[in-house]
C-alpha positions in Angstrom: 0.9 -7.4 25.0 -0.7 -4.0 24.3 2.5 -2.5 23.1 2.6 -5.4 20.8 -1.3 -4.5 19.8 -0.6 -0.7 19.5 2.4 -0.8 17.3 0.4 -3.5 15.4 -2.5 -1.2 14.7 -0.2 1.8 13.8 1.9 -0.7 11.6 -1.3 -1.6 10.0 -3.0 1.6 10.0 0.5 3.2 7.8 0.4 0.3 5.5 -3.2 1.4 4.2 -2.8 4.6 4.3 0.1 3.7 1.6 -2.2 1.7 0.1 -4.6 4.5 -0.7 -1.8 6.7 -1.9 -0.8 4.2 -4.3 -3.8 3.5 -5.5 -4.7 7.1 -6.2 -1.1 7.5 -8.1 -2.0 3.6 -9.9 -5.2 6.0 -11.2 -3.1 9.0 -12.5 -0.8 6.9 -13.9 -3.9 4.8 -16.0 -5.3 8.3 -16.8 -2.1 9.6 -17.8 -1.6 6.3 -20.3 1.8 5.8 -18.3 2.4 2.5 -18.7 6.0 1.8 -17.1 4.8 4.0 -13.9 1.3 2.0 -13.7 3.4 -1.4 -13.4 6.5 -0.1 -11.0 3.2 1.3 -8.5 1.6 -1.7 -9.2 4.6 -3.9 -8.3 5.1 -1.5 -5.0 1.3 -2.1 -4.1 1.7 -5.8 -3.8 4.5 -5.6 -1.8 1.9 -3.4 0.8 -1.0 -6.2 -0.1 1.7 -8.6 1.1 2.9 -7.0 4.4 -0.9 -5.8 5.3 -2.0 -10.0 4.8 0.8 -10.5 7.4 -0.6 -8.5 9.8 -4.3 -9.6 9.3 
């Protein structure tokens, strides 16, 4: 069960740390008015939303 727990956490802890990248690229994208980039990040974020809620 801690093996289970561990790679859990390190699953988790990767998926966030994605999370943040994105969300930093989401803002250089917005800042850069670069619309098609802002959506495919955006579309890529919610599939990390989506695997991090499966975890929780």
């Amino acid at each position: 069960m801690i093996t289970f727990s561990n790679t859990r956490m390190t699953a988790f802890a990767g998926l966030k740390q994605q999370q943040c990248v994105l969300n930093m690229q989401i803002r250089m994208a917005m800042e850069n008015h670069d619309v098609d980039a802002q959506k495919k990040l955006e579309k890529e974020l919610e599939q990390i939303v989506e695997q991090i809620n499966i975890l929780v």
